[in-house]
N, C-alpha and C positions, 0 to 999 in steps of 0.2 A: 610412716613407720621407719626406723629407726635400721641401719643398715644391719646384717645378721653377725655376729661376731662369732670368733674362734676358738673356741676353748682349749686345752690340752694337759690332761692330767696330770699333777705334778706330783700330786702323794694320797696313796689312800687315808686315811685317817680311822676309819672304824670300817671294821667286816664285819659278815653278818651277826656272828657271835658278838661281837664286843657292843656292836647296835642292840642286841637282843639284850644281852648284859644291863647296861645302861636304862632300855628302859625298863626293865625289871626294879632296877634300882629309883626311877622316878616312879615306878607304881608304888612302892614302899615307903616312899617320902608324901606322897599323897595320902595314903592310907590314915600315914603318922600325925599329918597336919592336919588333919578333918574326918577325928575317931568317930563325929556323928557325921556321915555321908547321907541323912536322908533328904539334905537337901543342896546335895552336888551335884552335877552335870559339867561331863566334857563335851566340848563343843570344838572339833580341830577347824580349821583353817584349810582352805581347800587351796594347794590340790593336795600336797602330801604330810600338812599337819592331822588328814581326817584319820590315815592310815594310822598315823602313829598314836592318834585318841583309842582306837577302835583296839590298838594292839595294847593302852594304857589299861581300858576297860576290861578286857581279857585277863588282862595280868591280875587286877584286884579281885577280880569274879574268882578265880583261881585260888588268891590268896583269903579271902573274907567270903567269899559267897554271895555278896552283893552286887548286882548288876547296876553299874550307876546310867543313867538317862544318857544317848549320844545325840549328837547331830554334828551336823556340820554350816559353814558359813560361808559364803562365797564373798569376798572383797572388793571385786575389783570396780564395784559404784562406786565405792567410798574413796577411792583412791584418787590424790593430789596428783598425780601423773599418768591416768587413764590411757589419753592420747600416746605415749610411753611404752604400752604393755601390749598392743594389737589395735589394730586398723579398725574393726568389729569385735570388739572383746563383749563376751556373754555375759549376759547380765541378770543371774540369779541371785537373791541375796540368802537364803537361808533354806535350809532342811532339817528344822529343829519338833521334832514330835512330843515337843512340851513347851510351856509357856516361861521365859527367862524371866518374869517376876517374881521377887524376896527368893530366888535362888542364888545359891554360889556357884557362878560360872567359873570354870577353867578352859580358860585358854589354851590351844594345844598349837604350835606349829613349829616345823622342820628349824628355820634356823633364822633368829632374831639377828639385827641388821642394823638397820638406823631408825628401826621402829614406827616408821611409816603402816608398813602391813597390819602392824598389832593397834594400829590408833585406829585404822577403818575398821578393823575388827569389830572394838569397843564401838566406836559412832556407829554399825549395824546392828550390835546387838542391843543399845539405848535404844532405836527405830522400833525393835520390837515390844520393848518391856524395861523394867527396871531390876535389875537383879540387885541382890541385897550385897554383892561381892563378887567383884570379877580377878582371876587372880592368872597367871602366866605361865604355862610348862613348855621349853623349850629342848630340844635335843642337842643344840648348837647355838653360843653366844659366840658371835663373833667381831663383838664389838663396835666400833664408828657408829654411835648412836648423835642421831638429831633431833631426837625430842626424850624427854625425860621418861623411859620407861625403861623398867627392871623385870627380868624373870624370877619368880618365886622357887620355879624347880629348873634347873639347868644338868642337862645330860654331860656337857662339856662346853669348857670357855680356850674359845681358839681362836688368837690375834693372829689378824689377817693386815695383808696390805689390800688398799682398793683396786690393784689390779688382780688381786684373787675372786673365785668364788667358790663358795660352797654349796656342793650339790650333796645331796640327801637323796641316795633309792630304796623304794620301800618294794618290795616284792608283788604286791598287788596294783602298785601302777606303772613301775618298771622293769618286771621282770627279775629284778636281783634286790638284795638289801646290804648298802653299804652308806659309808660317807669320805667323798675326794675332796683334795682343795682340788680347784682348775686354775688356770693361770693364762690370761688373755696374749695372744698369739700376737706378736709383733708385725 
């Protein structure tokens, strides 16, 4: 494993209101983009894309009265850099209480990157089934992408250098709901 590195906050970027805000506003661009939801399903990206599906789901249930299908998906099989991420990294691939065939999956997670995470994503949820459309909601683009993938819904697009990172807390696995850049400690 890889030595532990040092973060230290440089700027908060979104408090909990303006993260609330925002994905209010991605539930209403979903809503907009798929006026028939009977064959939608969010599915977040674990750890803290599941949070922000669950708070997407809520939103539209609020707005439309429609409950759309959740789950969630664990990645870190599918990932090119396994060895990279923990010594013993857990290996669940999915918790999805419906079948992702001739569905339109959306993708749900915290903050798109070089688009690695979201390509395991896809290759896990192929493993399961064929969904008729998989599509991308993000809360944070932050650019340096290394393979060709786009978010459909984006919360906010925030150029970073790669000695940033962006950390996402959502209240139910942190404790608090915000979003920092961090910036690696010399």
């Amino acid at each position: 494993m890889t030595d532990k590195i040092t973060l230290k906050t440089k700027v908060r970027l979104m408090d909990e209101a303006t993260v609330n805000r925002t994905l209010m506003r991605l539930s209403y661009e979903i809503i907009e983009k798929n006026p028939d939801t009977a064959n939608v399903a969010l599915v977040g990206i674990e750890t803290r894309g599941y949070p922000m599906a669950e708070i997407l789901r809520n939103n539209i249930r609020k707005n439309t009265g429609i409950e759309l299908p959740l789950g969630s998906i664990n990645i870190k099989y599918y990932r090119d850099d396994l060895e990279k991420i923990a010594d013993n990294p857990e290996l669940r691939k999915a918790d999805l209480p419906f079948s992702v065939d001739g569905r339109h999956i959306i993708l749900v997670d915290d903050v798109l990157y070089t688009g690695r995470t979201v390509r395991a994503a896809i290759d896990a949820l192929f493993d399961l089934g064929r969904p008729s459309k998989v599509s991308l909601a993000v809360l944070v683009d932050r650019g340096h992408r290394e393979l060709p993938i786009r978010p459909d819904y984006v919360g906010k697009n925030v150029p970073t250098s790669h000695n940033e990172v962006i950390s996402v807390h959502f209240d139910s696995v942190d404790g608090m709901t915000n979003v920092e850049i961090r910036e690696k400690e010399s």
